[in-house]
TIRO-2110 file (N, C-alpha, C; in Angstrom, 1 decimal):
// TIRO-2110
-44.2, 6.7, -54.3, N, 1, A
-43.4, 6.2, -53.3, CA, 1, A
-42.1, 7.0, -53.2, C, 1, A
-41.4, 7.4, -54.4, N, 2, A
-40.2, 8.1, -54.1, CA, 2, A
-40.5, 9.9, -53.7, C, 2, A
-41.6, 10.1, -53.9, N, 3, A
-42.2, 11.5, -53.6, CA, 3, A
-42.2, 11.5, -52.4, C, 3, A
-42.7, 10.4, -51.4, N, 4, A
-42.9, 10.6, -49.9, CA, 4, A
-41.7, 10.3, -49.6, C, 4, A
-40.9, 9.5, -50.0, N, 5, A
-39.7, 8.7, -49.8, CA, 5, A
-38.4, 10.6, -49.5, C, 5, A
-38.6, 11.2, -50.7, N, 6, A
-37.8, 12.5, -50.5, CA, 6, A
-38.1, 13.5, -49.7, C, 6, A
-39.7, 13.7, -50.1, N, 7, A
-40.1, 14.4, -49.1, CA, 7, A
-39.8, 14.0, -47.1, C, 7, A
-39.9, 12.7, -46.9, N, 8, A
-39.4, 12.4, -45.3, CA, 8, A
-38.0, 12.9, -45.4, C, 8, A
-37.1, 12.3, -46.5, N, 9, A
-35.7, 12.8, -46.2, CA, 9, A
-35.3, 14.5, -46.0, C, 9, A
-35.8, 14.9, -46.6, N, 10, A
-35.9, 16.6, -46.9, CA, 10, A
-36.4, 17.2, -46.2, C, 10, A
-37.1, 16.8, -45.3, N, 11, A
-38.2, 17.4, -44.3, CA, 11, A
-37.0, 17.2, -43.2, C, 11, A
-37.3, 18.6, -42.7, N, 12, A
-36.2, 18.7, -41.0, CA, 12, A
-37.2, 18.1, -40.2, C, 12, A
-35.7, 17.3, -39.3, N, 13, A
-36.2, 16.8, -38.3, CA, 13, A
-35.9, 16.8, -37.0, C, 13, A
-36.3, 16.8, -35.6, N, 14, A
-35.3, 16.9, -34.4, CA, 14, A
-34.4, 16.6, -34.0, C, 14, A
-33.0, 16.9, -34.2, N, 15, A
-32.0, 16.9, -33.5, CA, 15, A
-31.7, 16.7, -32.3, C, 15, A
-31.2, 15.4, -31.3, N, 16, A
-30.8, 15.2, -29.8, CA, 16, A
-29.5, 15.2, -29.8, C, 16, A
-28.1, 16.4, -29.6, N, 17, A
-26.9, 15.7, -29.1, CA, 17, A
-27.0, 15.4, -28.1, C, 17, A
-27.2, 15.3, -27.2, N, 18, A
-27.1, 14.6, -26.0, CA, 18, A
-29.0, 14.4, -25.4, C, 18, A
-28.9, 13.3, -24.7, N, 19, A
-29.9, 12.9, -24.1, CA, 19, A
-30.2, 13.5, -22.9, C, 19, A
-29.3, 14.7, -22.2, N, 20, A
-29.9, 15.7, -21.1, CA, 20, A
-30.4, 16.9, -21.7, C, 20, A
-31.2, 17.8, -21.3, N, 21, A
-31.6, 18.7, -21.0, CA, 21, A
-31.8, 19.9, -20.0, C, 21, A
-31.5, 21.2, -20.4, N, 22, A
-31.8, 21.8, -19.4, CA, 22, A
-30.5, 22.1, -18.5, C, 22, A
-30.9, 22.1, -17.3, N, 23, A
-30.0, 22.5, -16.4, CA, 23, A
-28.9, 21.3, -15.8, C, 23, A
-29.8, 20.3, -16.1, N, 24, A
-28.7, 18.9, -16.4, CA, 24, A
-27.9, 18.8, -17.1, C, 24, A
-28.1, 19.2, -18.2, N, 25, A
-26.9, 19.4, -19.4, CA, 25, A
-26.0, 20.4, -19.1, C, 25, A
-26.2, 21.7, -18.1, N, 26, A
-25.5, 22.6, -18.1, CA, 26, A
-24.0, 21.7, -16.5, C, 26, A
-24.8, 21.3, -16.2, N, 27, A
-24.9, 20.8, -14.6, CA, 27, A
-23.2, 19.7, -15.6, C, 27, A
-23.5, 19.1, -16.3, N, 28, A
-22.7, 17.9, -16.6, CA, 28, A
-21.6, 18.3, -17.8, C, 28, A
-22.0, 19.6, -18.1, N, 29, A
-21.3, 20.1, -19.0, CA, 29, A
-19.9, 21.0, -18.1, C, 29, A
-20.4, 21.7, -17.2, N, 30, A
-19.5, 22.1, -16.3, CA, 30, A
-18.7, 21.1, -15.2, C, 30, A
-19.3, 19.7, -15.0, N, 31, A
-18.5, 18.5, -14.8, CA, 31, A
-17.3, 18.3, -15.5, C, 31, A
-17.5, 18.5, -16.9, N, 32, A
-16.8, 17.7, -18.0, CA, 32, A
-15.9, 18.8, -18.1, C, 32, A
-16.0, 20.2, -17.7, N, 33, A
-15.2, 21.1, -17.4, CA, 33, A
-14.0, 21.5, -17.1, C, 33, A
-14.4, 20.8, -15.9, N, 34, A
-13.6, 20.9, -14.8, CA, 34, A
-12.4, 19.8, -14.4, C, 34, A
-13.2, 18.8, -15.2, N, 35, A
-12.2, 17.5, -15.3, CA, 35, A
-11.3, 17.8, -16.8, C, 35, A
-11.3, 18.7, -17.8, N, 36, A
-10.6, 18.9, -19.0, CA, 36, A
-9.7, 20.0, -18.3, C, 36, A
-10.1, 20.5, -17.5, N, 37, A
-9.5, 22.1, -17.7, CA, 37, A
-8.4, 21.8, -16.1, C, 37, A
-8.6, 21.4, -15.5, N, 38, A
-8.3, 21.1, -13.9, CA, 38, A
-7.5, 19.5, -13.6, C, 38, A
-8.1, 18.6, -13.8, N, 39, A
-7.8, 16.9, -13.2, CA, 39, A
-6.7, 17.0, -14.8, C, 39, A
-6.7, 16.9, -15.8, N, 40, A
-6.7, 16.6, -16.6, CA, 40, A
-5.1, 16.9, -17.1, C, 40, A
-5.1, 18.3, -16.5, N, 41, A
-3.5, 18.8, -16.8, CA, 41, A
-2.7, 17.9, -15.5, C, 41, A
-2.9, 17.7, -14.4, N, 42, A
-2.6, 17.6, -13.5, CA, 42, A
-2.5, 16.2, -13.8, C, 42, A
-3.0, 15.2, -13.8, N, 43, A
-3.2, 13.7, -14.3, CA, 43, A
-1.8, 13.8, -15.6, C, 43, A
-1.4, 14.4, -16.5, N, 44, A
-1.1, 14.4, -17.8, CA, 44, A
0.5, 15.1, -17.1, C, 44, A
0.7, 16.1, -16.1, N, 45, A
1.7, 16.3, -15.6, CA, 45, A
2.3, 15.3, -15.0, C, 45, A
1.3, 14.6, -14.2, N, 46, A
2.2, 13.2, -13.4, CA, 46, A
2.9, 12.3, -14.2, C, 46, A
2.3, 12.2, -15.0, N, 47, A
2.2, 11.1, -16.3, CA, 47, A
3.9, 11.4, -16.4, C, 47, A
3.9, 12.6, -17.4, N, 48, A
4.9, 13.4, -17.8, CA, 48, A
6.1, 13.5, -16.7, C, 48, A
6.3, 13.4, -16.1, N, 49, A
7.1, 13.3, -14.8, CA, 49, A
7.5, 12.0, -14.4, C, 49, A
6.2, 10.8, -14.3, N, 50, A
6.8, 9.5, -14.2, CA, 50, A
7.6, 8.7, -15.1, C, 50, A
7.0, 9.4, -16.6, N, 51, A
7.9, 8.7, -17.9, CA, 51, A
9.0, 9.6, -17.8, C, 51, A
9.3, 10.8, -17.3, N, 52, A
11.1, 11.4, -17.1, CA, 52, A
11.7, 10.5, -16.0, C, 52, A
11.7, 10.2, -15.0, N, 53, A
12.8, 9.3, -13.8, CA, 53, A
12.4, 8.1, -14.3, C, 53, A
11.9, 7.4, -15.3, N, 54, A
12.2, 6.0, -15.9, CA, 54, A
13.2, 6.1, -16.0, C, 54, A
14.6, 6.5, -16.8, N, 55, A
15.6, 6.4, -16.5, CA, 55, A
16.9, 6.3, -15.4, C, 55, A
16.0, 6.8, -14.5, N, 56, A
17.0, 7.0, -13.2, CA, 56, A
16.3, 6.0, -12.5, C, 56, A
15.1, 5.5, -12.2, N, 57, A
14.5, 4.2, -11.6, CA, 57, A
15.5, 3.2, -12.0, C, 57, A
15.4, 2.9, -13.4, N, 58, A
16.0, 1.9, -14.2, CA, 58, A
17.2, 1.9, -13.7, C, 58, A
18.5, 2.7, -13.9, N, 59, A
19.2, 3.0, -13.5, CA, 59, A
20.2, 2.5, -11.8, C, 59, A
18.8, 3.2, -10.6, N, 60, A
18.8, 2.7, -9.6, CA, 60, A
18.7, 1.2, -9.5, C, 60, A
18.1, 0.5, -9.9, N, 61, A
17.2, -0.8, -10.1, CA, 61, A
19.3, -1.9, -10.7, C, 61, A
19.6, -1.2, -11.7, N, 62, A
20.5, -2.1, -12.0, CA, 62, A
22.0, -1.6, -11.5, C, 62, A
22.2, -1.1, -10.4, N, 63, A
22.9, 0.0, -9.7, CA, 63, A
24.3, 0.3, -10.5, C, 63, A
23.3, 1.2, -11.3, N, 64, A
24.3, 2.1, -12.3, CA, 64, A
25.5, 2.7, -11.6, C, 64, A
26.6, 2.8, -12.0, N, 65, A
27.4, 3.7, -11.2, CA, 65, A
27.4, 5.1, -11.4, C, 65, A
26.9, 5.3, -12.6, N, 66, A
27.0, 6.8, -12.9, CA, 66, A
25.0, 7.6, -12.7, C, 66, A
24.7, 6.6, -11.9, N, 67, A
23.4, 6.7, -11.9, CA, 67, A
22.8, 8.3, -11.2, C, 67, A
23.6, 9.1, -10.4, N, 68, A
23.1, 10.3, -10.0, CA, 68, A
23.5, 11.4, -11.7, C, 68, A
24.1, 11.1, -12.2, N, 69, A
24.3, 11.6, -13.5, CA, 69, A
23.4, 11.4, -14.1, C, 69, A
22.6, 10.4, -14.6, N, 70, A
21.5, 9.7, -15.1, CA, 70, A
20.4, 10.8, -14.5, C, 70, A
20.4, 10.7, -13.4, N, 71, A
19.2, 11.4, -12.5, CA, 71, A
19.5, 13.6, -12.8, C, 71, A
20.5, 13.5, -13.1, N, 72, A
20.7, 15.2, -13.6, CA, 72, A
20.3, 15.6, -15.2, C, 72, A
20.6, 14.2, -16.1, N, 73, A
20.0, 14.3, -17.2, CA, 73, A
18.8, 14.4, -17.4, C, 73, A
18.0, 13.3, -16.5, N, 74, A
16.7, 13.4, -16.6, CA, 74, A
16.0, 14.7, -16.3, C, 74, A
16.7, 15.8, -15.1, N, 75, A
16.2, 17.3, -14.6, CA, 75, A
16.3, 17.8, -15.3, C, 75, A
17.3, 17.9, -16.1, N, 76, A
17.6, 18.7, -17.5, CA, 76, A
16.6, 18.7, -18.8, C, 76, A
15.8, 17.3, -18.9, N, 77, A
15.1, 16.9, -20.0, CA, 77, A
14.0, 17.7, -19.6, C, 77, A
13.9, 17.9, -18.2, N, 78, A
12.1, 18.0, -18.0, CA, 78, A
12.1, 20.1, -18.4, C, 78, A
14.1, 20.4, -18.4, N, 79, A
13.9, 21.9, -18.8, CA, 79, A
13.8, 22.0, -19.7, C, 79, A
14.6, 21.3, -20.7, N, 80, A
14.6, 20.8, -22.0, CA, 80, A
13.6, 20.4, -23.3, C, 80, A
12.3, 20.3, -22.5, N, 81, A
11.2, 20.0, -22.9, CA, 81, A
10.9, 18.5, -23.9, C, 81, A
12.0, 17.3, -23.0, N, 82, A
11.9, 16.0, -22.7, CA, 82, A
13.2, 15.7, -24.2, C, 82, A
14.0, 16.8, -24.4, N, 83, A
15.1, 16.1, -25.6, CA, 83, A
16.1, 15.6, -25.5, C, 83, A
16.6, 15.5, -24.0, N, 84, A
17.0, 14.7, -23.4, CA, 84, A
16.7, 13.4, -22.6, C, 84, A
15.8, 12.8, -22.9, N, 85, A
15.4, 12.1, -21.9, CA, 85, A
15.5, 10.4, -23.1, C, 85, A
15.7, 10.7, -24.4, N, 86, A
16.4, 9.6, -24.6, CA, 86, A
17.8, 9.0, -24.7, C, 86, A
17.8, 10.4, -24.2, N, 87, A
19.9, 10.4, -23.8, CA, 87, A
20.2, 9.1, -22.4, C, 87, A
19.3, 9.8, -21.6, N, 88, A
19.3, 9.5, -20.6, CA, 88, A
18.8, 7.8, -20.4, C, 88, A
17.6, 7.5, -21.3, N, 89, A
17.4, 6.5, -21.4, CA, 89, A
18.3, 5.5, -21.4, C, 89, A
18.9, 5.5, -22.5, N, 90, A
20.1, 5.0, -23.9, CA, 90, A
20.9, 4.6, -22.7, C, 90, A
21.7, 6.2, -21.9, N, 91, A
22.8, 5.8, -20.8, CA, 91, A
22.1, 4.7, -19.5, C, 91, A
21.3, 4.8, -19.1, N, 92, A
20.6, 3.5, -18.1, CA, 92, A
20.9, 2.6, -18.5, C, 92, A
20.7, 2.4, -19.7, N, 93, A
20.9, 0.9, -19.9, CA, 93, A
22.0, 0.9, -20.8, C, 93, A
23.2, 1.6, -20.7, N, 94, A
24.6, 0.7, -21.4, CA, 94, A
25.3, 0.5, -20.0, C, 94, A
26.3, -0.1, -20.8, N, 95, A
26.8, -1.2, -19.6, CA, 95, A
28.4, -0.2, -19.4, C, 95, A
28.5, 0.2, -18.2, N, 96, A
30.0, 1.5, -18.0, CA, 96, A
31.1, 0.8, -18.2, C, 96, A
31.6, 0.2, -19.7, N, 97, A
32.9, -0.4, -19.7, CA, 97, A
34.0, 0.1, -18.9, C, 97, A
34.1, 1.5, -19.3, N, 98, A
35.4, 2.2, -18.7, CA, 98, A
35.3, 1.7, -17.1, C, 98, A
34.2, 1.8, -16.2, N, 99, A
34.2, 1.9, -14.8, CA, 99, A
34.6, 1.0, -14.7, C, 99, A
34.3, -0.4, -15.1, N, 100, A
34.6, -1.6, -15.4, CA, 100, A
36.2, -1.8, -15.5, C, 100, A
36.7, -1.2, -16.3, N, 101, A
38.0, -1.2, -16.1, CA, 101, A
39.1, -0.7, -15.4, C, 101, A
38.4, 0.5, -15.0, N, 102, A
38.8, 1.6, -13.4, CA, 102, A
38.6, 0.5, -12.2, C, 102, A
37.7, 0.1, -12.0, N, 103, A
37.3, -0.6, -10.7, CA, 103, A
37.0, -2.0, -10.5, C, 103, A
36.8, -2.5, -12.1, N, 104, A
37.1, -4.0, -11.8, CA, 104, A
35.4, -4.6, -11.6, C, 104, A
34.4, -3.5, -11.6, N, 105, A
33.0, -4.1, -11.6, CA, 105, A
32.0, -2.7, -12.3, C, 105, A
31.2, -3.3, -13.1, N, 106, A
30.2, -2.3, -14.1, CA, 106, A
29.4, -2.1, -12.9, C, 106, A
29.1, -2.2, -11.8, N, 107, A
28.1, -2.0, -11.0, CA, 107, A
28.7, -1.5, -9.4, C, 107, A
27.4, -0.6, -9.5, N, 108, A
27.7, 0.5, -8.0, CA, 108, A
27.4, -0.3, -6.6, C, 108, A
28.1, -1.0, -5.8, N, 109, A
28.0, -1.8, -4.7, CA, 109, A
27.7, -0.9, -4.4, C, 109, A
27.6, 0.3, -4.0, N, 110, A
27.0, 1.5, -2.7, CA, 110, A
25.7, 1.5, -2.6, C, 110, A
25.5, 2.0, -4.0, N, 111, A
24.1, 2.5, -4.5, CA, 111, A
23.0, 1.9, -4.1, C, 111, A
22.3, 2.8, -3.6, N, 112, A
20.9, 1.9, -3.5, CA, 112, A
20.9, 0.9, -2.0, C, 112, A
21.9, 0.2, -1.3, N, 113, A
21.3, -0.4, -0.5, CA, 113, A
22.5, 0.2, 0.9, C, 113, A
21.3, 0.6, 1.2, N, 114, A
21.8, 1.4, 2.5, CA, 114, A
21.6, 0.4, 4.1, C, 114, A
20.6, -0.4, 3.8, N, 115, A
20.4, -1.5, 5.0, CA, 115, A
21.7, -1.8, 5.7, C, 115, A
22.4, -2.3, 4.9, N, 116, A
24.0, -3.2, 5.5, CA, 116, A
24.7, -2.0, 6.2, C, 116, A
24.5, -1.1, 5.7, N, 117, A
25.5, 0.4, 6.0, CA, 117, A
24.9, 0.6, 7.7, C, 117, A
23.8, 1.1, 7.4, N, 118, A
23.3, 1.4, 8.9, CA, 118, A
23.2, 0.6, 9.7, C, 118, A
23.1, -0.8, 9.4, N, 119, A
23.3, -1.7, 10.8, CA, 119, A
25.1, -2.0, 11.3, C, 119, A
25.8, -1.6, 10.0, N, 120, A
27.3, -1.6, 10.5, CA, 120, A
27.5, -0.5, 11.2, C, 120, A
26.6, 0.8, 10.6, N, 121, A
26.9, 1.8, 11.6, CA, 121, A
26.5, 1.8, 13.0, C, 121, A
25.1, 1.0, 13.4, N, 122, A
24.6, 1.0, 14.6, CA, 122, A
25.2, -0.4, 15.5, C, 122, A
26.3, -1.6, 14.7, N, 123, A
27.3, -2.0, 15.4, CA, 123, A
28.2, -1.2, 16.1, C, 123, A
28.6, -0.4, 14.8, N, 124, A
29.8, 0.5, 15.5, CA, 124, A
29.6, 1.5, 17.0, C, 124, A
28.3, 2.1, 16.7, N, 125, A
27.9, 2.7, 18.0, CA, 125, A
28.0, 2.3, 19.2, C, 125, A
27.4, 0.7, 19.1, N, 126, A
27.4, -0.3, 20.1, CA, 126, A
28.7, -0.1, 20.8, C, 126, A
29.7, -0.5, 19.7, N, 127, A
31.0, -0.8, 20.2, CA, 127, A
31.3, 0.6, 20.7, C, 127, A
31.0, 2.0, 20.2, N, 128, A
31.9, 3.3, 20.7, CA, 128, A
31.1, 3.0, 22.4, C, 128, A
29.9, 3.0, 22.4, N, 129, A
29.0, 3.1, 23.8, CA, 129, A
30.2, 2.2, 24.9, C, 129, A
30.4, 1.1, 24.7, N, 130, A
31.0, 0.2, 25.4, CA, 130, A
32.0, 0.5, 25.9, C, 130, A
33.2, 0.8, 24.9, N, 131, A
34.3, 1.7, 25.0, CA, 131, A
34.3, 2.6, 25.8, C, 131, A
33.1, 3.9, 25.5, N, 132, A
33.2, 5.3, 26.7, CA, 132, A
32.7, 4.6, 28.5, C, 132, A
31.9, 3.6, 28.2, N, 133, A
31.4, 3.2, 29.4, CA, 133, A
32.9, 2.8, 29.9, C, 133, A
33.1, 1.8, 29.2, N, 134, A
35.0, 0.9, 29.9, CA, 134, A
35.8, 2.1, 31.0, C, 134, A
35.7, 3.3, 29.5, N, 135, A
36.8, 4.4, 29.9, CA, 135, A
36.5, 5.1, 30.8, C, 135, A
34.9, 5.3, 31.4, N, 136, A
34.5, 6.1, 32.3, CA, 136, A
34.9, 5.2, 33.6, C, 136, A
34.2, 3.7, 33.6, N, 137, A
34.8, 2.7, 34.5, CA, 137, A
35.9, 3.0, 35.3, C, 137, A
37.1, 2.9, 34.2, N, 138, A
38.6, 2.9, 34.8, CA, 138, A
38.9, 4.4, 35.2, C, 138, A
38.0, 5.7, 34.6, N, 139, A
38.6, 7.1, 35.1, CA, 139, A
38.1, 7.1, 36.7, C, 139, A
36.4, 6.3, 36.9, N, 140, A
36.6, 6.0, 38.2, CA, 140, A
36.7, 5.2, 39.3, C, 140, A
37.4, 4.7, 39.1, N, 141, A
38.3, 3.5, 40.0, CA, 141, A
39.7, 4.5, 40.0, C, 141, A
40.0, 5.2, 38.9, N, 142, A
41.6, 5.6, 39.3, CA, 142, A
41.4, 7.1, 40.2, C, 142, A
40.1, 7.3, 40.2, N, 143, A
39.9, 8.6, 41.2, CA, 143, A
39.3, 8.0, 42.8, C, 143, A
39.5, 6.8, 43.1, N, 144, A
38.8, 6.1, 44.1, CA, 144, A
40.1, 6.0, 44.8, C, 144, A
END
């Protein structure tokens, strides 16, 4: 029993890594290719790029004041080959005492919401339109 028992183990037998064959295996192998060598960098660069402007999102999100600084650190990290980007982090989220004490608020009223701005500016238009029309009005009536 242990004679046949060594002899099966000892005795070569066929090997399957994969379950294709042939020109299928070549076919699936050059798939797997193309997605390692091609998708794969490109997938891993986005990646890499979306975890750099986490800090400037963040940043935007709690309207940092010094937030376009934030956004130059983070350009810098991606030259830097990402050894800034926990600088950058770190500054997102502290809180700008000094600005705080310059201006009386740790947060950028400007930043970020541009809505209010352009409909005050597209008041203002209103109002300049009205004005030139008034002034054209009275220039003719005074040439009449």
């Amino acid at each position: 029993m242990w004679v046949v028992t060594v002899v099966f183990l000892a005795a070569p037998s066929r090997a399957h890594a994969s379950l294709f064959h042939g020109e299928t295996l070549d076919s699936i192998a050059n798939g797997i290719s193309w997605v390692v060598l091609v998708i794969g960098p490109i997938i891993g660069i986005a990646i890499f790029w979306m975890v750099h402007i986490l800090p400037e999102k963040i940043a935007e999100k709690r309207k940092h004041p010094q937030a376009k600084a934030i956004q130059c650190v983070c350009l810098l990290s991606l030259c830097f080959g990402g050894m800034l980007w926990p600088f950058a982090w770190l500054w997102a989220y502290t809180k700008p005492v000094l600005h705080k004490m310059a201006y009386g608020t740790d947060v950028d009223e400007s930043h970020g919401h541009g809505g209010e701005e352009i409909i005050d500016k597209e008041k203002e238009i209103e109002k300049l339109r009205a004005r030139v029309a008034e002034l054209e009005a009275k220039k003719q009536a005074g040439r009449s």
